[in-house]
C-alpha positions as MATLAB code, in Angstrom:
seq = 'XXXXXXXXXXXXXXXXXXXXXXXXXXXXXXXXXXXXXXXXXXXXXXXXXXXXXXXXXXXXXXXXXXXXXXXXXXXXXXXXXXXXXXXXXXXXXXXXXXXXXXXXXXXXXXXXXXXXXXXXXXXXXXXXXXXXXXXXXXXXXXXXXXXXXXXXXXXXXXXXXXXXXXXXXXXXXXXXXXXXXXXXXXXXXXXXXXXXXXXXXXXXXXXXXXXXXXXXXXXXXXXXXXXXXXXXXXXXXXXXXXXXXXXXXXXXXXXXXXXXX';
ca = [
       8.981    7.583  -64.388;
       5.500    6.713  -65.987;
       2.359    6.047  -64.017;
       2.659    2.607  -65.905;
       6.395    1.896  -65.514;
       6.131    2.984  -61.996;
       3.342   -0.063  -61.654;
       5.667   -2.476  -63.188;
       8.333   -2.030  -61.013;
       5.941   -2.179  -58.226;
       4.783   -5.391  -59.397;
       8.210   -6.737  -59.760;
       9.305   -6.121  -56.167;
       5.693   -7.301  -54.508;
       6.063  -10.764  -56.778;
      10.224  -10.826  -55.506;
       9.037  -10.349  -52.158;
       6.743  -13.312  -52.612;
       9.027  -15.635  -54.096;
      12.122  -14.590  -52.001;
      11.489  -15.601  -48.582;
      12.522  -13.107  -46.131;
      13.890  -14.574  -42.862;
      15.044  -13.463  -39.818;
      18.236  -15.188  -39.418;
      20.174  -17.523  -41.122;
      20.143  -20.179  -39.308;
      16.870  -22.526  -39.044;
      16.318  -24.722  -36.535;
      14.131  -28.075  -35.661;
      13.498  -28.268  -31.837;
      11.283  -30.954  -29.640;
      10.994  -31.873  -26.500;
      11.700  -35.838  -26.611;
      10.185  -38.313  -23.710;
      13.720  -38.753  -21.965;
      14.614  -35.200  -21.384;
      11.533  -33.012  -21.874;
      12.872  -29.854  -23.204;
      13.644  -28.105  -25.897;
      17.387  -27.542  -25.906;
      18.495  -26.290  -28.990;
      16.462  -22.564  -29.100;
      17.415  -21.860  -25.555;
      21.405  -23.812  -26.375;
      21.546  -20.765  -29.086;
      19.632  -17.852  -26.774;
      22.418  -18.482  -24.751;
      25.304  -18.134  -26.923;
      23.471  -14.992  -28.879;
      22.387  -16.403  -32.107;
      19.299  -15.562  -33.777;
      17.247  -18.137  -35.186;
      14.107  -19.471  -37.152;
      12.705  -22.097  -35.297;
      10.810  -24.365  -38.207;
       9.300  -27.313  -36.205;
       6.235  -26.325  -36.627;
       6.111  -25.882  -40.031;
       8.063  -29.210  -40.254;
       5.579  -30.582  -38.421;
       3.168  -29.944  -40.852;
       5.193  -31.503  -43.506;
       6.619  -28.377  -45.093;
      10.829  -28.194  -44.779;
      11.446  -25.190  -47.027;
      15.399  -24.371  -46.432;
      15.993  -21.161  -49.067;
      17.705  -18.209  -47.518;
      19.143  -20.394  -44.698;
      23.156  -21.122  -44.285;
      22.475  -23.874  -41.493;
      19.789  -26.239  -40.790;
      20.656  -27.639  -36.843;
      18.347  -30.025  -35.936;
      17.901  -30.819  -32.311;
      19.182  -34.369  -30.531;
      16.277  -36.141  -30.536;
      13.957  -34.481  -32.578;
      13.082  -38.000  -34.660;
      11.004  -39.277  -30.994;
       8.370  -37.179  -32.645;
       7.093  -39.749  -35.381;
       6.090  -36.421  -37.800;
       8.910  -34.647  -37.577;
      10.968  -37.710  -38.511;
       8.609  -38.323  -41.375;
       8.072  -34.863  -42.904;
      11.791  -34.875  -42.474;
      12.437  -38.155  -44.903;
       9.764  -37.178  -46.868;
      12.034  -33.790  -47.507;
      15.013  -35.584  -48.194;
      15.509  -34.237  -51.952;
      15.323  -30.264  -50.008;
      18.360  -31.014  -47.157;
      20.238  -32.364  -50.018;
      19.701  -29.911  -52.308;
      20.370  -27.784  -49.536;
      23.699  -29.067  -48.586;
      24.661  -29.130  -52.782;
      24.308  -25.515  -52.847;
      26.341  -24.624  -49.718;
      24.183  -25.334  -46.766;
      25.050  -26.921  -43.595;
      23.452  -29.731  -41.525;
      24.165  -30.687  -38.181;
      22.347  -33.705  -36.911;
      22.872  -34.265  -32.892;
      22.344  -38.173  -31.232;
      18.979  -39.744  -31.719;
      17.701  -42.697  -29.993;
      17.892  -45.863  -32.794;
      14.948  -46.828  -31.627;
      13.599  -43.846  -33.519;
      15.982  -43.237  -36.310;
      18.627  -45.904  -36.520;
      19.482  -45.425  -40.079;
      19.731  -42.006  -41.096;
      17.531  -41.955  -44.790;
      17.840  -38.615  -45.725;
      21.428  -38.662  -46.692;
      22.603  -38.576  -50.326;
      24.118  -41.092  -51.850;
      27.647  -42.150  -51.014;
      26.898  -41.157  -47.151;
      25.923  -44.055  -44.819;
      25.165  -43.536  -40.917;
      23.733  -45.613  -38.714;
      23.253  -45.145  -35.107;
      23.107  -48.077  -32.318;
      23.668  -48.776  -28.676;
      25.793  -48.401  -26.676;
      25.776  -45.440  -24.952;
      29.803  -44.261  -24.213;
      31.668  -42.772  -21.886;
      35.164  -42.287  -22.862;
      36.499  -41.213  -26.502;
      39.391  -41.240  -28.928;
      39.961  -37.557  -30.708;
      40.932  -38.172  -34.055;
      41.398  -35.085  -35.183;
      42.892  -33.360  -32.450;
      43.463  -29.683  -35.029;
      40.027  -29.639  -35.457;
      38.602  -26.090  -34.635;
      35.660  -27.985  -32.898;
      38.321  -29.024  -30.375;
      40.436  -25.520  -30.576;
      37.962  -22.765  -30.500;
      36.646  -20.910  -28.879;
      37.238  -23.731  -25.688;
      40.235  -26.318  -26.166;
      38.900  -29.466  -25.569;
      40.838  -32.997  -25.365;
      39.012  -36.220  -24.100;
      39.172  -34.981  -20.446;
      36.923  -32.237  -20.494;
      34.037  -35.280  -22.089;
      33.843  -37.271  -19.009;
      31.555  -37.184  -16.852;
      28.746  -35.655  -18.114;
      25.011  -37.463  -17.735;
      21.733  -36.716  -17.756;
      19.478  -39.455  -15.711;
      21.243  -42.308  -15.743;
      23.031  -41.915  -19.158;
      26.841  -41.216  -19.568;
      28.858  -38.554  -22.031;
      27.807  -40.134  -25.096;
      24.243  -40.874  -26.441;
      24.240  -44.060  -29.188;
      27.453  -44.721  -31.296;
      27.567  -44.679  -35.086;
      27.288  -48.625  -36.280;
      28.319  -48.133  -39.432;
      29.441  -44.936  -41.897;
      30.272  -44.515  -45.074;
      31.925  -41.346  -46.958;
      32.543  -39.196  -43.552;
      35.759  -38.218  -41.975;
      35.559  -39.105  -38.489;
      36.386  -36.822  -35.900;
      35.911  -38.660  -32.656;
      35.363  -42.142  -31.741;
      34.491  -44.269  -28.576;
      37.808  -45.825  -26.882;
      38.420  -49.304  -27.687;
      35.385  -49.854  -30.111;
      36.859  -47.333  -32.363;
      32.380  -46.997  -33.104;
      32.553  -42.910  -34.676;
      30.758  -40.233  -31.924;
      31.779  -37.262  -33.969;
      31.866  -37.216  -38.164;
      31.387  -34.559  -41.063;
      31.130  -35.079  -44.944;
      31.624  -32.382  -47.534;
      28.433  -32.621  -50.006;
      28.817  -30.071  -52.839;
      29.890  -27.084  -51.495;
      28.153  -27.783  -48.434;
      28.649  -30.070  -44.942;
      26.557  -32.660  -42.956;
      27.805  -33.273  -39.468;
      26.360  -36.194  -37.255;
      27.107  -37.057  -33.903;
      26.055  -39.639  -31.043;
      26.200  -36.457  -28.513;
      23.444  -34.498  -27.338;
      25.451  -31.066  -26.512;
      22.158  -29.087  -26.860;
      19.862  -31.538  -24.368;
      23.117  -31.743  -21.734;
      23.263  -27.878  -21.726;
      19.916  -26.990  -20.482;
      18.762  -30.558  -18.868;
      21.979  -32.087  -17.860;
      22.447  -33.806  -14.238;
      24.850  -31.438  -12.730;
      26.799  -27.980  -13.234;
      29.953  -29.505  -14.971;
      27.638  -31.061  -17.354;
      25.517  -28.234  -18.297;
      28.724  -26.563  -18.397;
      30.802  -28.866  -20.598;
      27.986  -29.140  -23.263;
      27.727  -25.487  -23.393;
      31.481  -25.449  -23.984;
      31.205  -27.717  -26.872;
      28.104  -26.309  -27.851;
      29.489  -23.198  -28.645;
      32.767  -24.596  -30.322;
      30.012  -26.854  -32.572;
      28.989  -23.302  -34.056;
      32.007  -21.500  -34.089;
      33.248  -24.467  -36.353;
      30.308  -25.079  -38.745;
      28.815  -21.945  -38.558;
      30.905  -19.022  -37.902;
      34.076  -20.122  -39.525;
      32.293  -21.711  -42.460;
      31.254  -18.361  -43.811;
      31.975  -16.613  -46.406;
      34.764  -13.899  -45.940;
      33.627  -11.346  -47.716;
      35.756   -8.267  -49.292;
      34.760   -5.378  -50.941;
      31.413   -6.990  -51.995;
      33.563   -9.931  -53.426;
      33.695  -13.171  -51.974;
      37.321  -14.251  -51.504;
      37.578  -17.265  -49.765;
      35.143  -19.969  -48.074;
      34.500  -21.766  -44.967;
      36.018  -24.877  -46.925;
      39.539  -22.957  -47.634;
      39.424  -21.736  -44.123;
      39.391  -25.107  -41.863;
      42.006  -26.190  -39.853;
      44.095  -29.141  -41.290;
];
């Protein structure tokens, strides 16, 4: 190879390499330790099932939400008590969508209505609004859900009880929704706790439970315990499954031709 070819293939991997972020993991994260709990939840939620992650608040933060190279974006219950994180967040909603378009996956835990009621950064066709009350007991839906199934079974049973404070199982119901297949709801109101939307080839998932706050802050051992549970069901269904099964380089199938019915 020439002295000058050998240059311009140099140059053509350096200027990749700056273009083509280079990340750690796949999965980025948005953490914060709200007023009510005072932890962050979600990093130490995934240390403790294993998963490696970019942890993005900062840059967030700063107003910068830059998803490429990422397969999930799991943003922590909560998070919006921070008023920049729930700006630079809006501000950012063309990048979660185009995100989500292209194949990525957002899961959105409970946040207080207080601080985001109305969820803005949702394409259009998807509504969800979050509002008191805070539930206890819950209607499964969708019972063949792997959220339920794997890798812990879970009916309504293994929801009650948990709290943090003086709060029960459920943080917030969902007022209102539009264009989301809902999963779980609270008993008797029917108000959705659990929901997901196909967008593109992609998924948003919102719920009015704080799985990743209950884990590491919860009020007692069956609580901490439960949330973990579910916690780790949450990413075996919307991250692990959801992946594309690869086979001899090809991709063959993906996470949307894989879900239970």
């Amino acid at each position: 190879m020439s002295r000058h070819l050998h240059g311009f293939v140099l140059a053509l991997v350096s200027l990749a390499i700056a273009v083509s972020p280079v990340h750690a993991a796949d999965i980025a994260i948005i953490d914060y330790a709200d007023e009510w709990t005072n932890v962050t939840a979600l990093g130490p939620s995934l240390d403790d099932y294993g998963y490696v992650y970019d942890d993005i608040t900062e840059e967030v933060k700063g107003g910068t939400l830059t998803l490429d190279g990422y397969r999930l974006l799991f943003m922590s219950a909560m998070y919006t008590n921070s008023t920049s994180l729930h700006q630079s967040v809006d501000a950012n909603a063309d990048v979660i969508r185009n995100f989500v378009e292209g194949g990525g996956i957002v899961i959105e835990p409970t946040q207080a209505d207080q601080n985001e009621a109305n969820v803005d950064w949702l394409p259009d066709g998807l509504i969800c609004v979050r509002s008191d009350p805070d539930p206890s007991q819950f209607e499964i839906l969708e019972p063949d859900h792997l959220v339920f199934n794997e890798p812990n079974k879970f009916t309504v049973d293994e929801f009650l009880g948990w709290s943090h404070q003086g709060w029960p199982t459920g943080w917030e119901v969902i007022a209102s929704q539009s264009g989301f297949d809902v999963l779980m709801v609270e008993k008797g109101t029917n108000k959705p706790i659990i929901m997901e939307a196909e967008h593109g080839e992609g998924m948003f998932v919102m719920m009015c439970l704080a799985p990743d706050k209950y884990h590491i802050a919860g009020n007692d051992d069956m609580t901490k315990t439960g949330a973990g549970d579910f916690f780790e069901n949450i990413m075996n269904a919307w991250y692990e499954a959801f992946s594309p099964v690869e086979s001899g380089g090809k991709i063959t199938s993906t996470w949307g031709e894989i879900k239970l019915p």
